[in-house]
C-alpha positions in Angstrom: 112.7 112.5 87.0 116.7 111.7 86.9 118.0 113.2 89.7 121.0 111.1 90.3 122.3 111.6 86.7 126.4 112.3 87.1 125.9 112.1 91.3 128.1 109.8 93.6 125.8 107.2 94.8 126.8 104.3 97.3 124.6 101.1 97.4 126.1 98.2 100.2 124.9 94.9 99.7 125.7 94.9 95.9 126.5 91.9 94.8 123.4 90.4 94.9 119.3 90.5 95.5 117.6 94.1 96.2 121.2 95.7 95.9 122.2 94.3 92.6 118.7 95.8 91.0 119.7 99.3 93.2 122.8 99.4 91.6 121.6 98.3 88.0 118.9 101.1 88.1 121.1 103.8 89.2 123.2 102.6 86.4 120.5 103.3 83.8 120.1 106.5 85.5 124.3 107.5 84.9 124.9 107.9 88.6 128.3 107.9 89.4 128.2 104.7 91.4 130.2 103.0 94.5 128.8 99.2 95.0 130.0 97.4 97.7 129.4 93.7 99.9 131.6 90.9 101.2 131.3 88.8 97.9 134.1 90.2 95.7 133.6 88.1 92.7 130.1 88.8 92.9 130.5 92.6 93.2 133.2 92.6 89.6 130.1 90.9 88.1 127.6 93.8 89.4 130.2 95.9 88.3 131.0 95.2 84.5 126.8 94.9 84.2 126.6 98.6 85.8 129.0 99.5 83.3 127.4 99.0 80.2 124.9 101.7 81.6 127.4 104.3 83.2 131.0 105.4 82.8 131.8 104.9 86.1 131.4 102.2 88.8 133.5 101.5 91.5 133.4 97.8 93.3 134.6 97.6 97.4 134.4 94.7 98.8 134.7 94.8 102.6 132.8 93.6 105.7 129.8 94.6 107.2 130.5 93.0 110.7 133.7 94.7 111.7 133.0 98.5 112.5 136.5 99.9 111.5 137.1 98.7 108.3 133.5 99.9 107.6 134.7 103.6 108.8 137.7 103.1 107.4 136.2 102.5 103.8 133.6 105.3 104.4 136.8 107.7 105.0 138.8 106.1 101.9 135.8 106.7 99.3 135.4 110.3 100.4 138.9 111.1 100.2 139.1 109.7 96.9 135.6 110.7 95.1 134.1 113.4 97.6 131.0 113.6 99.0 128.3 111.0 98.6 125.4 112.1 97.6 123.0 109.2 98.1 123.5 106.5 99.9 121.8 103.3 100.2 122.5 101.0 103.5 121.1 97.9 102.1 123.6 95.3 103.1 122.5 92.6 105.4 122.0 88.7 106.9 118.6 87.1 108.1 118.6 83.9 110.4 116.4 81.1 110.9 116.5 80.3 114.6 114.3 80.0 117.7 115.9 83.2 120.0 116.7 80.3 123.0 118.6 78.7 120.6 120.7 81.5 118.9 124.2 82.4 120.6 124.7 85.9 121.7 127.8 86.1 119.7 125.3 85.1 117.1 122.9 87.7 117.7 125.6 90.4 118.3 127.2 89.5 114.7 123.3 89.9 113.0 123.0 93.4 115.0 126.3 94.7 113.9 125.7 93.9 110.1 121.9 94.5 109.8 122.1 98.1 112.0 125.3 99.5 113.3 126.6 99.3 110.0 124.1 101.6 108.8 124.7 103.8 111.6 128.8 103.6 111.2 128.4 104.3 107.7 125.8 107.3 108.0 127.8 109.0 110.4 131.1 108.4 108.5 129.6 110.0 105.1 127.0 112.8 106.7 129.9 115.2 107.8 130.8 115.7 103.8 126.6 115.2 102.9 126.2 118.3 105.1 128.4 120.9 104.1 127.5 120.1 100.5 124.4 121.1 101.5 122.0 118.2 99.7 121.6 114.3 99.8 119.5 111.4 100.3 120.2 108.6 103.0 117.9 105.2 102.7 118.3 102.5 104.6 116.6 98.8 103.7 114.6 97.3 106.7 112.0 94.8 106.2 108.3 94.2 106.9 109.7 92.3 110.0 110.6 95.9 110.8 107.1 96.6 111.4 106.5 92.8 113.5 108.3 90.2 115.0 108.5 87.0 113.2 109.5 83.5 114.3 112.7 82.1 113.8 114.1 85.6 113.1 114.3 87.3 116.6 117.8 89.5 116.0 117.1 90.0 112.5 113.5 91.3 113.3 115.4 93.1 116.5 118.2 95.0 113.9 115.1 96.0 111.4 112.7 97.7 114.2 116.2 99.3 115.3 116.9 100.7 111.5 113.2 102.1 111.9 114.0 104.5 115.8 117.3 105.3 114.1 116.7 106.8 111.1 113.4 108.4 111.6 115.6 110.7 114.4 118.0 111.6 111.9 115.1 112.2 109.0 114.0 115.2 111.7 117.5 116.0 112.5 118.7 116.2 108.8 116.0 118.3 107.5 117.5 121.4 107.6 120.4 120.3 105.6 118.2 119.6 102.6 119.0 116.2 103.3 116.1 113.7 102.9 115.7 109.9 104.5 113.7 107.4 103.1 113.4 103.6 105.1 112.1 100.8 102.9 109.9 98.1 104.1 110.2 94.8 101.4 108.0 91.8 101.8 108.8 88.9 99.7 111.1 89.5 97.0 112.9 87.3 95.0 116.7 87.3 96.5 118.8 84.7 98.1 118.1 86.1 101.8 116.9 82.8 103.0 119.4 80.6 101.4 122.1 82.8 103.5 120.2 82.8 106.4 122.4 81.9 109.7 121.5 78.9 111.4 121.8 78.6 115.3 125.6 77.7 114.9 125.9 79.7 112.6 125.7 78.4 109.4 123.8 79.0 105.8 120.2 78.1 105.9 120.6 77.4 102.3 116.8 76.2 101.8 114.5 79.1 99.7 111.8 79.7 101.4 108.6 79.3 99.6 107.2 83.1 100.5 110.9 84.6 98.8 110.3 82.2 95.6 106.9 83.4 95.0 107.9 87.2 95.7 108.5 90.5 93.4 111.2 90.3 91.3 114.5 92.4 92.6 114.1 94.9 90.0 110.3 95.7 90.7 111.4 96.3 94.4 114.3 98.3 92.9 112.1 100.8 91.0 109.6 101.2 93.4 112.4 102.3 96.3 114.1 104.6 94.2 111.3 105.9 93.3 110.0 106.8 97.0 113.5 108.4 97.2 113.1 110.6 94.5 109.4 111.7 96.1 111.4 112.1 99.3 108.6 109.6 101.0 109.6 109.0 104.7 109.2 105.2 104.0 107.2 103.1 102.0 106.1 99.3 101.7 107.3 96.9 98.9 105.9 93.6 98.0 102.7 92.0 97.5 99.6 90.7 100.0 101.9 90.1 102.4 102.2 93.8 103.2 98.6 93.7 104.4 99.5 92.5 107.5 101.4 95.3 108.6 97.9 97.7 108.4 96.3 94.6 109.9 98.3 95.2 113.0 97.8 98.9 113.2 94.0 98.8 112.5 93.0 94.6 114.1 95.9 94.2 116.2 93.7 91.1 117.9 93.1 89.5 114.8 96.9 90.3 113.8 98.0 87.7 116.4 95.6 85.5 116.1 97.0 84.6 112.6 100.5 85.4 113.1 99.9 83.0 116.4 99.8 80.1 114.0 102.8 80.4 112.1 104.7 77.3 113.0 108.3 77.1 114.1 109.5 73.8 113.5 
């Protein structure tokens, strides 16, 4: 099923990871693509491989963190191409640090990339989405969207936001014809730890042995556009990991007896 063939599609977070395979897949499909992230030299790489699948891609490189440029680019891509017919909020930074230790200036920067950019941008393109009368909206949270995690307090925090967010507007949207689909990845093969953010603010730049031994991007890829396509109100990508999400709906005790171990230094 191709339903994206010659459509406008908008995938953040491009250049690399989960959003590179997005953008590559929707490629193969001949969407009509806009890829975006901070990492401009990245993104023209995304971009010429996008290419040799579609005749037209267009790379944006702009930053998540600052709220006007986001709306700003949101207003520039619709004046130029019209109305966006999928978007993808997938754009995003983890952290590795214990919540005491993490600046709120820090934890305010995670929250404006990993959620209110999602929101900024959703609002910015829905208007147009709307009164064309069709569309798909996903947005990428995370299994630490389902559980708190050590060392990852805002990140968690921004993902279990993504979740109240955008199951509203699912509800709200439906009358539109306008589907919303939240993904839930476990371990998957990108460089989200190695870009991590310290306490001062810093890369982690260590892979962490769960991401190494993850699904490849393009596995995760297929199986979320797929879940869009079936117009699923979420789904769960990964591997064993995932069980303990169903572990803490159905053994919540035993859930934190084993998450209770996880060490932090």
């Amino acid at each position: 099923m191709n339903i994206f063939k010659d459509k406008l599609c908008w995938v953040t977070g491009a250049s690399s990871g989960i959003g590179q395979a997005l953008a590559l897949e929707l490629a193969k499909e001949n969407a009509r693509l806009i890829i975006s992230s901070n990492q401009q030299n990245e993104l023209l790489t995304v971009k010429e491989q996008c290419l040799q699948h579609t005749s037209f891609c267009e790379a944006i490189a702009f930053d998540l963190s600052n709220p006007e440029v986001v709306e700003q680019t949101a207003r520039e891509v619709q004046q130029k191409h019209g109305a966006i017919y999928l978007l993808i909020n997938n754009g995003g930074i983890s952290q590795r640090a214990l919540a005491i230790d993490t600046p709120i200036a820090l934890d305010r920067k995670i929250m404006e990339i990993d959620f209110f950019s999602y929101v900024v941008l959703t609002k910015a393109i829905l208007p147009n989405m709307i009164e064309a009368g069709e569309g798909y909206i996903a947005a990428t949270s995370s299994i630490s969207g389902k559980f708190g995690f050590p060392l990852r307090s805002m990140y968690a925090s921004a993902k279990h936001a993504i979740q109240g967010f955008f199951e509203t507007i699912r509800l709200e949207l439906l009358p539109h014809n306008i589907f919303v689909t939240i993904a839930y990845p476990g371990r998957v093969q990108t460089n989200i730890s190695l870009n991590a953010l310290e306490k001062d603010g810093s890369p982690h730049g260590k892979m962490d042995p769960g991401q190494a031994n993850g699904i490849p991007a393009d596995v995760c890829a297929q199986r979320y556009l797929r879940a869009i396509k079936k117009r699923k109100p979420e789904v769960l990508i990964g591997g064993k990991e995932l069980t303990m999400v169903h572990v803490k709906r159905l053994f919540p005790r035993i859930f934190y007896r084993i998450i209770g171990k996880i060490k932090t230094t």
